[in-house]
Backbone as JSON, one array per atom type, in Angstrom:
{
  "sequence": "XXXXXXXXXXXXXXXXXXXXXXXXXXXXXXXXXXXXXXXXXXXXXXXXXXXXXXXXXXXXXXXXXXXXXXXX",
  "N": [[33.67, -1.86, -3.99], [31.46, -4.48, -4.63], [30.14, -4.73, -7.74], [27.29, -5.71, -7.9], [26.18, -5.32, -5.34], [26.04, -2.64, -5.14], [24.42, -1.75, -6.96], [21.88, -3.1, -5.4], [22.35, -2.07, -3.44], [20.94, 0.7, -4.06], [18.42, -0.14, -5.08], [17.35, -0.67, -2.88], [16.96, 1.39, -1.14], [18.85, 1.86, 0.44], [21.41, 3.37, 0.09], [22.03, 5.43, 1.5], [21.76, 4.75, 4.38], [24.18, 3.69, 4.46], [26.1, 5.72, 4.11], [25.2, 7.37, 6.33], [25.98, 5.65, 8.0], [29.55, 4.47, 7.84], [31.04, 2.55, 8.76], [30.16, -0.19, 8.12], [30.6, 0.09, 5.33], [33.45, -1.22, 4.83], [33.02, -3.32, 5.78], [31.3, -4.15, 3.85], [32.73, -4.56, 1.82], [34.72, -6.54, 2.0], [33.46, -8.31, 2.71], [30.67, -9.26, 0.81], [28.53, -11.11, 0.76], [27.65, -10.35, 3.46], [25.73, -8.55, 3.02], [22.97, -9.03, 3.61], [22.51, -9.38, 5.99], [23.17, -6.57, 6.75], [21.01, -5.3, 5.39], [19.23, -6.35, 7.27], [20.04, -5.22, 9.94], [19.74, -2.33, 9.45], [17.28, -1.37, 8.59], [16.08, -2.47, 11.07], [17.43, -0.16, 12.9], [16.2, 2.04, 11.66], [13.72, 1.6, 11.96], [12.29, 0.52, 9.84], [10.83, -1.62, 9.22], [7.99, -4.06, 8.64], [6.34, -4.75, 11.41], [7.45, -2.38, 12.68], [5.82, -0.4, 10.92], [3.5, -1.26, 11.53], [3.01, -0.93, 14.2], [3.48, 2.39, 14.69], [1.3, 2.98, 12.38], [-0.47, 2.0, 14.64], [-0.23, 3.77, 16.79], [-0.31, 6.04, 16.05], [-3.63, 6.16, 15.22], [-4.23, 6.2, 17.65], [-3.71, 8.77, 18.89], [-5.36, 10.43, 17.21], [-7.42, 9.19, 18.28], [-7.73, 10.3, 20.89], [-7.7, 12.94, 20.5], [-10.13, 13.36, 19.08], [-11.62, 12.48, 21.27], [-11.49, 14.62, 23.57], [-12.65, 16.24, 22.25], [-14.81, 16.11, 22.26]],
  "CA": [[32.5, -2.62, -3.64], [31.08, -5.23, -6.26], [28.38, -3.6, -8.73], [26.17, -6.25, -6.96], [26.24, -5.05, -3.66], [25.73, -1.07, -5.1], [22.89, -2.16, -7.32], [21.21, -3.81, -4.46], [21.8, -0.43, -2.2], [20.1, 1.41, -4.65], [17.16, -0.43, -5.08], [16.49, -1.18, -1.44], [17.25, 2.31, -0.83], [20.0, 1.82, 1.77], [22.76, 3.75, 0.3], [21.65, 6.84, 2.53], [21.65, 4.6, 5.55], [25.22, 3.1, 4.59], [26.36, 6.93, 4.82], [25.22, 7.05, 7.85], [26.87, 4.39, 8.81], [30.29, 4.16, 7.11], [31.72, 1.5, 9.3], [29.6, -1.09, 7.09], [31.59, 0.17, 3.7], [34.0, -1.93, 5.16], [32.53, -5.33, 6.15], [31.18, -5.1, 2.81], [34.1, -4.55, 0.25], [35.74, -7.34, 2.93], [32.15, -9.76, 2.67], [30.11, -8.89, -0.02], [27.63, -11.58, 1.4], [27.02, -9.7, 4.3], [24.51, -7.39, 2.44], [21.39, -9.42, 3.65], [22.37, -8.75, 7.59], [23.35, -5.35, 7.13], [19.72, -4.79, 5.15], [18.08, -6.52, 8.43], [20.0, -4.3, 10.83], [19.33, -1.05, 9.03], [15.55, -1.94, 8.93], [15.69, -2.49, 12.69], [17.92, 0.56, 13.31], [15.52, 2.75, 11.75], [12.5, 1.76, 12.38], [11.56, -0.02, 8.34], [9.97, -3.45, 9.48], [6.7, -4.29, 9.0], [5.67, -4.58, 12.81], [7.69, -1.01, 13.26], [4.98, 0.19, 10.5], [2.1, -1.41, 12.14], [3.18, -0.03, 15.64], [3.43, 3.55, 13.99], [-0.32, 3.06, 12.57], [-1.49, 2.46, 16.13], [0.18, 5.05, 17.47], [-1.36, 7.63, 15.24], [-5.03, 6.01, 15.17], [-4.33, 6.6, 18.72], [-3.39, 10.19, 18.83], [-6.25, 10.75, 16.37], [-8.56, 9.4, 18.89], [-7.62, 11.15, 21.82], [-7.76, 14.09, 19.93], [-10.79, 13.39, 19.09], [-12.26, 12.12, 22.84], [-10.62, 15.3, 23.91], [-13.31, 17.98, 21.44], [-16.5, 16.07, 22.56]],
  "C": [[31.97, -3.27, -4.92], [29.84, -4.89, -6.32], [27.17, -4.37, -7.8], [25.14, -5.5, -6.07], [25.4, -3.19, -4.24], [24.33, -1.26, -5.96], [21.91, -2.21, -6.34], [21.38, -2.65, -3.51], [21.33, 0.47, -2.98], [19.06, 1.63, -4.86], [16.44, -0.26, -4.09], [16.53, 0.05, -0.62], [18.31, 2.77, 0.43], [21.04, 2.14, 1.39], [22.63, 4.99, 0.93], [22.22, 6.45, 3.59], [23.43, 3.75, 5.43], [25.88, 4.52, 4.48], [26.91, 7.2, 5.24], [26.19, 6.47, 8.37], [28.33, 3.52, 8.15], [31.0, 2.88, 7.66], [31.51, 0.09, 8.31], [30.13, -1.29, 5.76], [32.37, -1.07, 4.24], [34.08, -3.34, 4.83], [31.97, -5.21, 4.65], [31.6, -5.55, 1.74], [34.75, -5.9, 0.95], [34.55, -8.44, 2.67], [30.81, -9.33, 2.2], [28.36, -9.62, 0.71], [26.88, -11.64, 2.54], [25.31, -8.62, 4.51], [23.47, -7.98, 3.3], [21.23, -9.2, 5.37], [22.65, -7.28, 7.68], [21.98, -4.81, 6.79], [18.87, -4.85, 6.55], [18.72, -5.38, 9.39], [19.98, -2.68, 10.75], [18.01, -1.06, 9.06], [15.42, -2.24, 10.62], [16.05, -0.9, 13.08], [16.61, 1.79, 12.76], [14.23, 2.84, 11.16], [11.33, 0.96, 10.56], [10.56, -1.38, 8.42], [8.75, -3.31, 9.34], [5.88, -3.89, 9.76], [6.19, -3.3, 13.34], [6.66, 0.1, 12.41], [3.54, 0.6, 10.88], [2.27, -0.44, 13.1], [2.91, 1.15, 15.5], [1.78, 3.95, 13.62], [-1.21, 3.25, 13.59], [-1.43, 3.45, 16.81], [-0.62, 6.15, 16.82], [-2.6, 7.69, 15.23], [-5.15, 6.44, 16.68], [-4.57, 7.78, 19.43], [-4.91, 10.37, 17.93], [-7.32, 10.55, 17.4], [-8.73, 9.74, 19.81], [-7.71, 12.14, 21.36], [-9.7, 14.48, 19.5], [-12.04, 13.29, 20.52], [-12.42, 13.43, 23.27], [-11.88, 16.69, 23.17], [-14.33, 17.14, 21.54], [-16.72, 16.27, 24.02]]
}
């Protein structure tokens, strides 16, 4: 795999989730320039996006206030 590519899963912390998911070694020793779709579908797959952060926030302010509703 070119230093690039392992640099760049180091930083972005996705050599855990390439692992995981060895099939990806593959496609990327074979298309180095793949990196930037495999980052987006590891960020979908578990759950890293933005709007999967927000969602997460609501969910818990949620729980928090049923919990709270719930002891008055």
């Amino acid at each position: 795999m070119e230093k690039i590519i392992l640099e760049n899963l180091q930083k972005d912390k996705m050599y855990n989730y390439l692992k995981e998911n060895s099939s990806f070694v593959k496609d990327l020793n074979r298309h180095p320039d793949f990196y930037p779709e495999f980052k987006k579908l590891m960020k979908e797959k578990y759950n890293l996006r933005l709007t999967d952060k927000v969602s997460n926030i609501i969910n818990d302010l949620e729980v928090v206030s049923s919990i709270i509703e719930t002891l008055e």
